[in-house]
N, C-alpha and C positions, 0 to 999 in steps of 0.2 A: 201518693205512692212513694214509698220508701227506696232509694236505690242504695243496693249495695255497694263497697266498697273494690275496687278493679283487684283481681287475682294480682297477688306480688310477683313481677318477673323472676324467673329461676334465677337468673345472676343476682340480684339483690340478695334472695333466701343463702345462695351459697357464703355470698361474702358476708352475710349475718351469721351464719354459725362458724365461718372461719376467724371472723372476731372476735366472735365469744369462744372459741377452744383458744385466741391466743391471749385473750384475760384471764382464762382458765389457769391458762399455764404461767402465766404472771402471776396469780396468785396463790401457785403451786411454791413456785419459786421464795414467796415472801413468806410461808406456810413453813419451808424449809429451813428458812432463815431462822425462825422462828426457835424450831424444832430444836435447834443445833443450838442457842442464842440464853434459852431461857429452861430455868432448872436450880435446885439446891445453891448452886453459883454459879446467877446470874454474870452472861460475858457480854460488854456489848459488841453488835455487831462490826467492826472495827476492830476487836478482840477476834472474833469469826474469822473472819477474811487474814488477818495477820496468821494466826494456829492453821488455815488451809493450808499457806503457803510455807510458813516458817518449819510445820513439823512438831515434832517433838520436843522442842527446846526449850519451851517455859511450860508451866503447869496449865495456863489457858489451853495450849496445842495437847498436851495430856489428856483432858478434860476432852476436846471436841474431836479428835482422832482416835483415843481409845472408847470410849464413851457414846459420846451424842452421834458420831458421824454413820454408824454401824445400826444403831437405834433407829435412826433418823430411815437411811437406808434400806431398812426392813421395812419401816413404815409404811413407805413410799412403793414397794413390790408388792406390801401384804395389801395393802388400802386398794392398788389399781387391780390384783388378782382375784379377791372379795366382789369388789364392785360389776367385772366381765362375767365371772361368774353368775353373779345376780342378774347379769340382763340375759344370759345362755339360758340360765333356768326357767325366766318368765317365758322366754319366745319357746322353749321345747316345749313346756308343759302349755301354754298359752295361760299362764296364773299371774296375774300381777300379783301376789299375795307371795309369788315364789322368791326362796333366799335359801342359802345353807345352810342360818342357822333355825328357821321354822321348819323345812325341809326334810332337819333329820342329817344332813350332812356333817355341819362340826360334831356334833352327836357320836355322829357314827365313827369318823377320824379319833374322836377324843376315847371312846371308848378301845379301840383298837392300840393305841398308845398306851395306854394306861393298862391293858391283857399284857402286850409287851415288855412293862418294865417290871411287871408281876412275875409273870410266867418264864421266862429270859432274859431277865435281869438288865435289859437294855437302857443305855445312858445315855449313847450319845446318839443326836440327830439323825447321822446317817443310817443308824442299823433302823431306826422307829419309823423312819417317812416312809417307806415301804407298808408298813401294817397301817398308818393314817390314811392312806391312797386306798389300801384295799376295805378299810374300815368305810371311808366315804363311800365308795361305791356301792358296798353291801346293804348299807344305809337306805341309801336313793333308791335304789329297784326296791327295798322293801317298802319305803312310800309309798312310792308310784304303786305297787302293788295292791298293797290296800286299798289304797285311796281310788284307785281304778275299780274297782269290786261293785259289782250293782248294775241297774241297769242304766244310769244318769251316769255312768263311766266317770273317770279324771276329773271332775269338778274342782274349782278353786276351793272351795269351802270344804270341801273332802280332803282336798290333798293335805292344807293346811291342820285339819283333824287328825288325820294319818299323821303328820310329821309330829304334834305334839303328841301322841301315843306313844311312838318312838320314842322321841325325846324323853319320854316319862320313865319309862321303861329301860333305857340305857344309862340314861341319867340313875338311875339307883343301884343298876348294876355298877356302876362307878363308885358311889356309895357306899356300897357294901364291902366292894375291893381296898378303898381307900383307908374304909375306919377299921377293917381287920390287919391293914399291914402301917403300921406309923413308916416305912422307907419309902412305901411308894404312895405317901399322903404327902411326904417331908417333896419328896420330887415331883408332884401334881400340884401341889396346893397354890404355886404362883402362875404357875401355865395351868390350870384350869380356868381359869376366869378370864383370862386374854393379855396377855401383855409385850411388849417391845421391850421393856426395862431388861438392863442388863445382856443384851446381847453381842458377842464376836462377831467381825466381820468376816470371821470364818463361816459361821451361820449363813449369813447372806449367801456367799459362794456357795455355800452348799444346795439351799433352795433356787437360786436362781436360773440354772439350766430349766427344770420343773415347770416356775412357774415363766418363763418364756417359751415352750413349748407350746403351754397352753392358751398365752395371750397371741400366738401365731395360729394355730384352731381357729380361735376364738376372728381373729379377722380374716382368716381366711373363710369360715361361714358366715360372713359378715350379708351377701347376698344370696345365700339358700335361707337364711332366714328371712329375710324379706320375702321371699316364695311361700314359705312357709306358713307364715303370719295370712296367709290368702285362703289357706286349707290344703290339705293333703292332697286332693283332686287336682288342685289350682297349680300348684308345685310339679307336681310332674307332670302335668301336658308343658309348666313351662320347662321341663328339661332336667331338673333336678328329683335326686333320688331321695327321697324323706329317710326312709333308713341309716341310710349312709351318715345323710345330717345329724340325723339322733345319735346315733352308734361318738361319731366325733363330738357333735359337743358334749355327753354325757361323757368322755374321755376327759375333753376340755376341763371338764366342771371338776373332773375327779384330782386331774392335776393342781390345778388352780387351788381349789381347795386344800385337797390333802396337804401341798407343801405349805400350805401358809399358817393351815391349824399345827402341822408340827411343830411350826417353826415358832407361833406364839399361841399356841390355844387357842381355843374356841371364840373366835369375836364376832359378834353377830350384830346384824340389822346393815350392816353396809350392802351388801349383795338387793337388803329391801329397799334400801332409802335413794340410794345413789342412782340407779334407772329411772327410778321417777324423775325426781330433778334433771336429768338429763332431757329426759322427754319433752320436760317444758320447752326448750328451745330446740331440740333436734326432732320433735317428732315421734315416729316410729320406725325412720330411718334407721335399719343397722348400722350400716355404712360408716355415720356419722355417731349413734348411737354409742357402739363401743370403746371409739375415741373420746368419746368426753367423758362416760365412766372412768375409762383410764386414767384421766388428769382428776377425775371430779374425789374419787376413791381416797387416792393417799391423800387430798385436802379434808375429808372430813378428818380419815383417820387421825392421821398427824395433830389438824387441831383438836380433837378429843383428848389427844395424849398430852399436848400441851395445855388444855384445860385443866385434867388431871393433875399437872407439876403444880400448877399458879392455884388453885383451889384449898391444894391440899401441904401448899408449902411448910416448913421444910420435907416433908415426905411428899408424898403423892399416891394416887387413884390410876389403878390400874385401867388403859385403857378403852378395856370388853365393857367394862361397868359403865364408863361415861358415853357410850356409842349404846347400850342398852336404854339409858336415861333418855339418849337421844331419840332412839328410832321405836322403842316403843311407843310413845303418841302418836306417831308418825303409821305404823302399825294398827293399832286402834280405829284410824281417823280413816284408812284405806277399807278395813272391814262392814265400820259406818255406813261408806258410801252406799247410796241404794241404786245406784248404778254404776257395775266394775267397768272401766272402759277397756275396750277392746286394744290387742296390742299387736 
């Protein structure tokens, strides 16, 4: 007779995931350093820390205050905004296949951007995150909508079919907008693919309200999701309203998103990859769930983007493209599965 192993005491499991969010964040930290550290000209980090403090006064502090630190910073709200996202979408729709950019979400953003700078000649960030926001939402219910169609309802395998129909279909309409106007190809053509490069820390301020809004959603249904995740039935005898929930994190999703695809295009697979990974050590816990995509998000992104710099030095690879590299096998290999697990 074989005996199993004793159930792990609560307090062990808590101070096991509180460990691991605070090596998380350690190496959120050294990800940062990173970010900021390395590029075209390379500073080392000693150079870093002097240009935080010192300012503007030698060409190092140039380089990491107008430049890397603004980059870096986006990085770091687009990566944790993608990734809450990604785990709002799986627990609404119950899809582990769910992301924004299979979804039909950046899709939907990018497209509405791109109407924008056609149609109303629009330039700057602030007038365009408004059509990206309405662009993602329009998106998502049309997913959902198809992909709900039938009598098998909402299937993962549906939804994910509906999103890339979407995607197909918007995606040309973009296409077709871009190759007939060379001004709005000239101003799509580095923000369609996904990128940090090149941005003010005016950017940052400007999406930041947005997407804190939506990481504050985002934890505060931190435990209607876990209701949730039990069934619809289960949810409201225990006290929570399913509605309600959906109504907000589909808000959530819509913030989060919309300001991050405005802010750098379309980047996709964090929202897919980043949940999972979390899951290994947190479970299916919300609670705990949302916090470690938070920290886990800008670590992929950021080193993507730093992969990008060192790869393709002196130039570099646009972020979307190396997070695409990434999270497609990653993608593929979840599809594979012959059993989706439950979330």
């Amino acid at each position: 007779m074989t005996l199993s192993a004793p159930p792990r005491p609560r307090g062990s499991v808590i101070a096991l995931r509180v460990t691991g969010l605070l090596v998380a964040l350690a190496a959120l930290l050294v990800v940062i350093l990173l970010s900021i550290a390395v590029g075209a000209k390379p500073i080392p980090l000693s150079g870093v820390v002097h240009a935080l403090f010192d300012g503007l006064d030698t060409t190092d502090g140039v380089v990491v205050l107008d430049l890397r630190l603004p980059r870096t910073l986006l990085g770091v709200a687009i990566g944790a905004a993608l990734a809450m996202a990604g785990v709002l979408m799986q627990a609404l729709t119950r899809n582990p296949l769910a992301d924004p950019g299979i979804l039909g979400v950046n899709i939907g953003a990018s497209t509405a951007v791109v109407l924008a700078i056609w149609i109303w000649r629009f330039t700057d960030l602030t007038s365009y995150v408004w059509f990206a926001f309405v662009g993602a939402g329009v998106a998502s219910v049309l997913v959902y909508l198809l992909g709900s169609r039938g009598r098998s309802g909402a299937t993962p395998v549906r939804l994910a079919l509906a999103g890339t129909a979407v995607t197909a279909v918007l995606g040309s309409l973009i296409s077709f907008v871009t190759l007939l106007n060379p001004a709005v190809f000239d101003q799509f053509r580095f923000w369609g693919v996904g990128s940090v490069a090149g941005v003010r820390m005016s950017i940052v301020w400007q999406v930041l309200p947005f997407l804190a809004v939506g990481a504050l959603l985002a934890f505060g249904l931190s435990g209607a999701l876990n209701a949730l995740a039990l069934g619809d039935e289960t949810a409201r005898a225990l006290g929570n309203s399913v509605t309600r929930t959906r109504v907000l994190g589909a808000l959530a999703v819509t913030l989060l998103c919309g300001a991050a695809t405005a802010a750098a295009g379309p980047i996709g697979f964090i929202g897919l990859t980043v949940p999972h990974i979390a899951r290994m050590v947190t479970g299916p816990d919300h609670r705990w769930l949302i916090p470690y995509s938070l920290v886990l998000g800008p670590i992929l992104l950021l080193g993507a983007d730093v992969v990008g710099r060192v790869v393709a030095r002196p130039g570099e690879i646009q972020v979307g493209i190396v997070t695409a590299v990434v999270g497609a096998p990653v993608f593929v290999a979840l599809v594979r599965r012959r059993r989706i697990p439950e979330l």
